[in-house]
C-alpha positions, 0 to 999 in steps of 0.5 A: 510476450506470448502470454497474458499475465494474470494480474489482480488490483489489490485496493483499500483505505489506509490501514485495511490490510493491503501490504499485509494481505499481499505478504501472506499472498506471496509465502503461499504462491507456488514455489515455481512460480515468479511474482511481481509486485507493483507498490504506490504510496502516498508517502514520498519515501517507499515503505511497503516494498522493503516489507515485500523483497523477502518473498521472492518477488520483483517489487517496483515502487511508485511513491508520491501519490495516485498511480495514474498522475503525470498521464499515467507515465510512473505507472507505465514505466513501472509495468513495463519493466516487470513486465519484461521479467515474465512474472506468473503473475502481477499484483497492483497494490494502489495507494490506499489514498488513491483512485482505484477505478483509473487504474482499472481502466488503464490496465483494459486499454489498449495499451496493455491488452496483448500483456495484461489479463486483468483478473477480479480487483479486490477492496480490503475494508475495514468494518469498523469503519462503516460506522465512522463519517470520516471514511462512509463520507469519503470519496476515495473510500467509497470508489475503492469500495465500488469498483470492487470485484471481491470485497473483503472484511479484514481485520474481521477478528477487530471487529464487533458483532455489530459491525460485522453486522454493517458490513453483511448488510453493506454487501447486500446492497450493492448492484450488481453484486459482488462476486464474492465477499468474506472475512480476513484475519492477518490478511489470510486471502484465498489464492483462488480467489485471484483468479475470479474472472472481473465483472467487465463494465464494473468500472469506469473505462475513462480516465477523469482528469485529476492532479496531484504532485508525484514524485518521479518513479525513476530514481527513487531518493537517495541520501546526498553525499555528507547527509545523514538523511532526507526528507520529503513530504506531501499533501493530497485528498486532505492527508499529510504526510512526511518521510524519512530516509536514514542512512544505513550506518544509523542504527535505532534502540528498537524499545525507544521506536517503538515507542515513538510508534505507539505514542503517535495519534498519526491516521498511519504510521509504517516504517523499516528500521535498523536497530540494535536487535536487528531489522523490523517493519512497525506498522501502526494503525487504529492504535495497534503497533505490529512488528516483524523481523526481516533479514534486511542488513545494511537496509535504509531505514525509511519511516513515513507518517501519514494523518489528516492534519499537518503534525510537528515534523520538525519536532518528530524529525529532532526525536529521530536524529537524536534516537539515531545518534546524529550529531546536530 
């Protein structure tokens, strides 16, 4: 490659507006321009990509965990290959339970310096979580915050007068200063904001060692021959979570899912389901359910719940085999 890649990190807590903010970034990039998009998710069973495929992207996914586990190797192996369609541009998108910061200092290793341009990371927050111990007490929370290049308020439409007022007062106190910090509404980010130059030194260049159980990135699961569907589950940071993957002859009542979604206390909650109305994206969190058609057909159904205490999944299993029509 003759050309750096102009690449941002896009990191937040778990239900900031990450998959959001990157889908409103990809309809607005230039219509000549080919993007590629890099997912981790906590959850073993990869939502946020089939959310992304619409837009015109290389998606790569790197579920199971933090970005860096294993010595980097998912990481490495999932840059690699976007890197070698010759995207304009990269977006990171780091699990919003993971480390923010050893990602950076990959990217400005050696390794990647002739390939990759590392442009101004950007920390989603949601303010209504400045007020709340659970987040403000929270190691990973508070390192995505302060490897941050850009920091900005989503949800800011959600939040009271308050809390905006936390989040000003937040902003101002940091050292150094961020390069820049604003509100978001519907993950409304500004393109130009991309190509903020980083502040160098802003985060660590050393990789502590830490360990997490990850999955492999390369082949993602897939449903044995005479299964109707799989499930996986991890444990980390003190979250739980449980996936599942359906096969795509199952079909889902779209009022009975959502539901389901809506009754779940879960910390998070997203999925891609096939429905009898067609395909739709769910994404719960802080008690809302959105939802969005997509025009996936003969898609894998994928749900994955994530909270901060190991939930019944048995019995939320039983639930969907029976909303799907499996036969026990």
């Amino acid at each position: 490659m003759t050309n750096r890649v102009p690449t941002n990190i896009i990191t937040g807590f778990l239900g900031s507006g990450k998959t959001t903010t990157i889908l409103h970034l990809l309809k607005q990039k230039p219509a000549h321009e080919k993007w590629a998009v890099l997912v981790n998710e906590f959850g073993e069973i990869g939502i946020d990509g089939a959310m992304m495929t619409e837009q015109g992207a290389w998606i790569k996914e790197v579920p199971g965990g933090c970005l860096c586990c294993t010595a980097g190797v998912p990481m490495s192996v999932a840059i690699t290959a976007l890197l070698r369609e010759k995207p304009d541009r990269l977006l990171i998108e780091p699990t919003g339970l993971g480390h923010p910061q050893e990602v950076i200092a990959k990217l400005v290793a050696d390794q990647y310096v002739p390939y990759i341009d590392l442009k101004a990371t950007i920390a989603l927050v949601d303010a209504r979580h400045f007020g709340d111990e659970r987040y403000t007490q929270n190691e990973t929370f508070n390192q995505q915050l302060l490897c941050a290049d850009i920091v900005m308020m989503s949800k800011a439409d959600m939040a009271s007068d308050a809390e905006h007022g936390q989040f000003v007062d937040w902003v101002a106190r940091q050292e150094p200063a961020k390069l820049f910090s604003g509100q978001l509404v519907h993950g409304n980010l500004a393109l130009e904001l991309l190509d903020r130059t980083r502040i160098e030194g802003s985060a660590s260049t050393q990789i502590e060692a830490h360990h997490h159980h990850h999955a492999a990135e390369e082949p993602q699961f897939e449903i044995p021959p005479g299964k109707a569907f799989i499930r996986r589950e991890n444990q980390a940071n003190g979250f739980y979570s449980c996936g599942w993957l359906f096969g795509a002859e199952y079909e889902f009542p779209f009022d009975d899912m959502f539901s389901v979604f809506n009754d779940l206390t879960a910390e998070r909650v997203k999925a891609v389901v096939n429905t009898e109305q067609g395909c739709y994206a769910f994404n719960a969190s802080e008690g809302v359910v959105s939802v969005n058609e997509l025009s996936l057909s003969g898609f894998e159904s994928r749900i994955e719940v994530i909270d901060r205490q190991l939930m019944p999944w048995d019995e939320l299993e039983g639930l969907l085999v029976r909303l799907a029509g499996i036969d026990s």
